[in-house]
MIFIVO-142813 format. One record per residue (C-alpha): x, y, z; residue in three letters. Coordinates in steps of 0.001 Angstrom, whole numbers, padded with zeros to 6 digits, always signed. Layout:
<atoms>
XYZALA;...
</atoms>
This chain:
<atoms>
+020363-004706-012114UNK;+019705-002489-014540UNK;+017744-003065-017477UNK;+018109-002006-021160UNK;+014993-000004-022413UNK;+014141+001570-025838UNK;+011062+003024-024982UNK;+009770+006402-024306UNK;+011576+007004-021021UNK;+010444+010677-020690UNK;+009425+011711-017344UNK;+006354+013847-017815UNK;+004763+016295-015180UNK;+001560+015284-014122UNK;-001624+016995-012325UNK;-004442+015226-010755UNK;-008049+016424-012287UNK;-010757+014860-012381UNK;-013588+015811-014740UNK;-016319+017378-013197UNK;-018491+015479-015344UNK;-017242+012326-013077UNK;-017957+013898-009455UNK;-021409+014824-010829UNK;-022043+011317-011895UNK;-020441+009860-008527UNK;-023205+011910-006411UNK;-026131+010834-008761UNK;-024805+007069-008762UNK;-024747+007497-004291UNK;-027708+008617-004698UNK;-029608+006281-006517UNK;-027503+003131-004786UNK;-030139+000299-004321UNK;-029331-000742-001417UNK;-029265-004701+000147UNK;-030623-005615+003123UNK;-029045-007097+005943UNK;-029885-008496+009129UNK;-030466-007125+012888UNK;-028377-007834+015477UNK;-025248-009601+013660UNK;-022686-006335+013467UNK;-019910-006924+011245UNK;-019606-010909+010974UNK;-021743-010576+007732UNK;-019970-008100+006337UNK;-020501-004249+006477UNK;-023190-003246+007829UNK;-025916-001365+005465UNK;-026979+001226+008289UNK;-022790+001597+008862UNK;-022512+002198+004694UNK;-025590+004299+003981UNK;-024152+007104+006487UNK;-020641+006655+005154UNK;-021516+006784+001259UNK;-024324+009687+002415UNK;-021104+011506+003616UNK;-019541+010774+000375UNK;-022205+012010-001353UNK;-023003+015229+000102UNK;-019813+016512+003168UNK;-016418+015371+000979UNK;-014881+017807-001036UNK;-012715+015564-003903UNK;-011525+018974-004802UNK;-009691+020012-001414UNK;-008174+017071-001692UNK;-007170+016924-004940UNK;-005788+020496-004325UNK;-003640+018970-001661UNK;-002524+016109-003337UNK;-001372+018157-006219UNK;+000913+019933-003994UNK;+002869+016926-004150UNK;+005029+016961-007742UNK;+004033+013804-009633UNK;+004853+012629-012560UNK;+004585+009937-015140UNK;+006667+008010-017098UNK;+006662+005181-019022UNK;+008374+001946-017878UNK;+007743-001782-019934UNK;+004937-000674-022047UNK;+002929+000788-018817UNK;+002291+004003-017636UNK;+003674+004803-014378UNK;+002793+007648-011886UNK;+004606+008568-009174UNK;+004906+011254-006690UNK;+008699+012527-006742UNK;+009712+014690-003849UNK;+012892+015484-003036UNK;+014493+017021+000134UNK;+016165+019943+000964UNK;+018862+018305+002492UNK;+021759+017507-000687UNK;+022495+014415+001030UNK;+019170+012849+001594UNK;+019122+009088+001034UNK;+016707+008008-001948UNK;+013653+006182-001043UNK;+011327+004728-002944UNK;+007860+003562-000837UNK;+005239+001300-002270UNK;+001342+000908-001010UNK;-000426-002185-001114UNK;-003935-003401-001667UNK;-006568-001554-000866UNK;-004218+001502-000443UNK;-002940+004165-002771UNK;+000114+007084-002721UNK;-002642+008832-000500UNK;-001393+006239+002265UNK;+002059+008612+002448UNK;+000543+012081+002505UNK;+001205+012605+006239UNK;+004708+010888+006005UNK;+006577+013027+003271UNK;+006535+016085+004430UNK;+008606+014924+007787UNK;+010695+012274+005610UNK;+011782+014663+002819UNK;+011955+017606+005763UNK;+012820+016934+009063UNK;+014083+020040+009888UNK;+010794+021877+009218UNK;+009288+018802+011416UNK;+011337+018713+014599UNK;+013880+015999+013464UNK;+017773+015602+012459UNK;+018300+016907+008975UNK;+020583+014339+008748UNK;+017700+011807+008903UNK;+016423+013265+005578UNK;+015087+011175+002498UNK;+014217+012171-000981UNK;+011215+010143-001398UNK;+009782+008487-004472UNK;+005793+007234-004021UNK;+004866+005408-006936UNK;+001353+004312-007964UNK;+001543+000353-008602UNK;+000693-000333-012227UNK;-003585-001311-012495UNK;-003484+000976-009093UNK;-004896+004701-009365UNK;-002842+007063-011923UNK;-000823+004006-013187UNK;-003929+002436-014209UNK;-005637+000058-015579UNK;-003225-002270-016810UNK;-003662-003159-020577UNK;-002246-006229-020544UNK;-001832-009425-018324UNK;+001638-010576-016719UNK;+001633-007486-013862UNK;+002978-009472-011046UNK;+004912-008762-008301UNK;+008179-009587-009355UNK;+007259-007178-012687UNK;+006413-004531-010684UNK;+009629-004915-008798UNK;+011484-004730-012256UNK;+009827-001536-013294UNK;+010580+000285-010119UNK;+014451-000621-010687UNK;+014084+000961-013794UNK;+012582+004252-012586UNK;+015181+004565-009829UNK;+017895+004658-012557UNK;+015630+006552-014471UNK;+015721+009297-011666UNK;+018971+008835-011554UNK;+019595+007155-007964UNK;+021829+004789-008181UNK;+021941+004189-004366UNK;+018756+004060-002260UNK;+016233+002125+000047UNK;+013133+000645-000162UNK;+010270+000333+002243UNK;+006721-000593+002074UNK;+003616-002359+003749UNK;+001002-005247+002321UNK;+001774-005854-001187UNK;+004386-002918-001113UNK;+006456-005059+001663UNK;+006892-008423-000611UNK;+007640-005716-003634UNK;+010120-003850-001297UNK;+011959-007206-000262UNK;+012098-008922-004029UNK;+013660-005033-004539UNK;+016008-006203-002330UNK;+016739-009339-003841UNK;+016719-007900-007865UNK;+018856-005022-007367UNK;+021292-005418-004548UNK;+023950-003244-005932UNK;+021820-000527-005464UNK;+019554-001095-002561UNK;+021021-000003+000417UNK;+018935-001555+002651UNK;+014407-002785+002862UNK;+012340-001676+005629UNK;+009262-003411+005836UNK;+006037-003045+008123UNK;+003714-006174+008345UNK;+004648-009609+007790UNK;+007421-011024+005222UNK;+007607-014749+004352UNK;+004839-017573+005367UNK;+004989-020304+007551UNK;+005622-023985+006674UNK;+003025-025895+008405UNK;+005352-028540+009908UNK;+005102-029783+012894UNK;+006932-027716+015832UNK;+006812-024646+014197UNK;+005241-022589+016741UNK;+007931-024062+019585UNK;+010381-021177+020859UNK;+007462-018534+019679UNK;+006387-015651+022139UNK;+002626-016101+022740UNK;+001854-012953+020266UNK;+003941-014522+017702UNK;+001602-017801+018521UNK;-001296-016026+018291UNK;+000285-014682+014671UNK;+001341-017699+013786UNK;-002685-019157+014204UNK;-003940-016274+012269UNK;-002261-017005+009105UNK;-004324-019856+008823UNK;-007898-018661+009902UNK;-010170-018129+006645UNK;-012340-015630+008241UNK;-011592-012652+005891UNK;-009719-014669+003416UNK;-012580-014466+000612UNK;-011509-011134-000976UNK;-008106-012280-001704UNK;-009772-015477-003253UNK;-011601-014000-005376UNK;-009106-011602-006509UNK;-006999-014279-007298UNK;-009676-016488-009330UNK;-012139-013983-011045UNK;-011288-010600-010899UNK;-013107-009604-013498UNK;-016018-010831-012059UNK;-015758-008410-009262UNK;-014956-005542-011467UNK;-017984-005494-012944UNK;-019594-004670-009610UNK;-017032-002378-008055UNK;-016853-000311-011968UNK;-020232+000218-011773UNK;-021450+001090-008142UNK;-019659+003257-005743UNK;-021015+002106-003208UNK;-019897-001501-004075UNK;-016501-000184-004166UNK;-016742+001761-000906UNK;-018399-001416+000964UNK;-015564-003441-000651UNK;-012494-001327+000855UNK;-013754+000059+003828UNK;-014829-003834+005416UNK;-010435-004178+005469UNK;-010035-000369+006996UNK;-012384-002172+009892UNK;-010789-005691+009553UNK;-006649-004216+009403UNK;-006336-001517+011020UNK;-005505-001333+014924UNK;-007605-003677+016956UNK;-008345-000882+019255UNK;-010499+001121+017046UNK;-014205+000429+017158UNK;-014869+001994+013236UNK;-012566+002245+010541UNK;-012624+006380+011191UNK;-011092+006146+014466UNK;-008162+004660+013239UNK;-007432+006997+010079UNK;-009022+010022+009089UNK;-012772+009700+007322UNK;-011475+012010+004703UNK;-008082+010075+003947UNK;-010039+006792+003553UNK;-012419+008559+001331UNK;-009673+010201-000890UNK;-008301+006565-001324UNK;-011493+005458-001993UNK;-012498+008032-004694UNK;-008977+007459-006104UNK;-009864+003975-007160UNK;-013510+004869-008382UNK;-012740+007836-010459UNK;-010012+006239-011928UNK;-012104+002834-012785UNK;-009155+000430-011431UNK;-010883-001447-008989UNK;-010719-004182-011455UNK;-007083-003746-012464UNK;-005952-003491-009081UNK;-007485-006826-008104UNK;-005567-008642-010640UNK;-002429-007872-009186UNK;-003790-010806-006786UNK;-004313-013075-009887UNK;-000846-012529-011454UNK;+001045-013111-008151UNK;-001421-015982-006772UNK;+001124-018814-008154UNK;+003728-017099-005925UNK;+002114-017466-002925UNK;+003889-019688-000229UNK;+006754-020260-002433UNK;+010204-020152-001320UNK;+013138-017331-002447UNK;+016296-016674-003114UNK;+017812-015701+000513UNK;+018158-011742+000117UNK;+021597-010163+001554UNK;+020542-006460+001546UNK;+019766-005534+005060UNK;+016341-005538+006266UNK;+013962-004151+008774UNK;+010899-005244+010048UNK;+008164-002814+012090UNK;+005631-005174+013279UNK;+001892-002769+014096UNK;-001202-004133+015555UNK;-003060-006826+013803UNK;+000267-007602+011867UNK;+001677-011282+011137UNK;+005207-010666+011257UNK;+007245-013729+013259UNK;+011242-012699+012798UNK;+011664-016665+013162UNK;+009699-016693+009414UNK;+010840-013370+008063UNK;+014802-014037+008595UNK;+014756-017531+006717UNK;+014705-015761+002989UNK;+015598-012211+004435UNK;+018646-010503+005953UNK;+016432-009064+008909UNK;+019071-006789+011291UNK;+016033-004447+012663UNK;+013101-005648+014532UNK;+010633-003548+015894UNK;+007108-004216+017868UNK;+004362-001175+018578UNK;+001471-001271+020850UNK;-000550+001034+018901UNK;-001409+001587+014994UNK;-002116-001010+012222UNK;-002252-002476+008881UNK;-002324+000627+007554UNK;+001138+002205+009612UNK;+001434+005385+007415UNK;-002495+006751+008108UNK;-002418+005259+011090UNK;+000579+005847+013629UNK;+003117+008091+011450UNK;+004954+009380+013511UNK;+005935+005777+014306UNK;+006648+004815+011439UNK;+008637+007751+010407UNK;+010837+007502+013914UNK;+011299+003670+012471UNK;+012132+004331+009234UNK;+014657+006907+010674UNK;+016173+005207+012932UNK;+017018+002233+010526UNK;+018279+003992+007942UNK;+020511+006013+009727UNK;+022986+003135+009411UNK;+022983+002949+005585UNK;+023351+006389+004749UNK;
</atoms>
């Protein structure tokens, strides 16, 4: 696929900088958060904890330095372009190594590009990391339209399979016209419809998490391991299910909230770093660093997308559960901690010819276990290059 555009299709350099106007009103808003009260002895089944948030958002407020990180971020070239009428941005680094395979890697919901920050360096670079140059990638990290620098969406009609149309036209854009695709949460289901749109192209989908959803009929779960059982259970418990609810009825709603209090926003991402990420971690910061979660964080507050970014979950609700086209590209499939994925469900609409299962990371692979991921990602690719 590759789709006829009149637009502006310049590709513009692009520097992250926030006004310091905005960090000044971030601390004064943290610091005059009115805050709820909660209840004693009931943890985290209500919700976050207002003890666990104060401490957090008093971090926020007075030990994180948006600038350091916004230095390091901007190490990273990025750019923007403009693709259907939106603004994209992307980070756009490409490897030493002339015949690196083209990548393009998508975050999900409640991530960002900040999700990759650890994982570029050793994807674009091996060499300089320890690996097989021959294992290198040029990498392309874009920000999902409503999401961070691509944001807010002016218009309605960002859904998945949109998204999935834009990011074939910025790989032709870039001028790749063969590459891969890989991608967790929302960034897996955009990664596999990639797969699906543009087959000519796409080499081959790497995935971490869960692809497809289960029927409901009866002997479904017969044959499964008991983890895959124990997935298979989870799809259907509602505990946690709210947020995506309500980002997928009133988004707006919610926006008004998260716009307009930081700590909203912070309570409202950092209750899924404790819910997603590896099982094994007590706190959201001993699974990925304090500071990365906070950069994400910040990302979506000083760019006011919190409510933009939730309607990606309205557009694509009428998706949900639905059936697809069976996709032929190849396909892999890293299953973390805490993830769904069942190959039984993932190979009836996918092509899945890698399977792999970790005892350690999460939700959130590329914060959490890179060097995992990256060894995956490697290691399924090589075949395809």
């Amino acid at each position: 696929m590759r789709a006829m555009n009149t637009e502006d299709t310049d590709i513009r350099p692009f520097r992250a900088a926030v006004p310091q106007a905005d960090l000044d009103d971030l601390r004064e808003r943290l610091a005059r958060t009115r805050w709820a009260g909660g209840l004693d002895g009931v943890g985290w089944d209500h919700g976050v904890p207002t003890g666990y948030l104060r401490t957090l958002a008093d971090y926020w407020r007075t030990g994180y330095d948006w600038r350091r990180h916004e230095a390091e971020l901007n190490t990273f070239p990025q750019f923007t372009t403009s693709v259907d009428g939106q603004n994209i941005h992307f980070l756009h680094v490409r490897s030493p190594e002339p015949d690196a395979l083209p990548l393009i890697i998508t975050h999900g919901w409640p991530g960002s590009v900040v999700e990759f920050l650890d994982v570029i360096g050793p994807l674009t670079d091996p060499r300089a990391h320890g690996g097989d140059p021959a294992d290198a990638f040029h990498v392309v990290a874009p920000s999902i339209p409503g999401f961070g620098f691509s944001g807010p969406t002016g218009e309605p009609g960002w859904d998945i399979s949109r998204v999935t149309r834009a990011w074939a036209v910025l790989m032709s854009r870039l001028g790749y016209e063969r590459y891969a695709a890989q991608g967790g949460d929302t960034g897996s289901a955009v990664s596999a419809e990639l797969g699906r749109l543009d087959p000519e192209h796409v080499v081959a989908v790497h995935v971490n998490g869960a692809l497809g959803f289960p029927t409901g009929e009866p002997g479904e779960a017969e044959g499964l391991t008991p983890a895959e059982r124990d997935r298979l259970a989870r799809y259907t418990d509602q505990e946690g299910t709210g947020y995506a609810l309500l980002q997928a009825t009133r988004p707006q709603t919610l926006a008004h909230g998260l716009h307009d209090s930081p700590a909203g926003q912070l309570a409202w991402i950092v209750e899924k770093f404790k819910e997603w990420t590896d099982p094994a971690a007590e706190l959201p910061e001993d699974a990925v660093d304090l500071d990365r979660l906070l950069t994400n964080v910040s990302l979506y507050w000083f760019t006011g997308t919190a409510g933009s970014a939730a309607r990606l979950y309205k557009e694509s609700a009428a998706t949900w559960g639905g059936t697809a086209d069976r996709s032929t590209t190849p396909t892999g499939v890293a299953v973390f901690p805490g993830d769904l994925g069942i190959r039984r469900i993932a190979e009836r609409e996918n092509n899945v010819v890698h399977w792999s299962e970790f005892d350690r990371g999460g939700h959130f692979a590329a914060m959490e276990a890179p060097d995992l991921l990256i060894g995956d990602l490697r290691a399924f690719f090589r075949r395809f290059r």
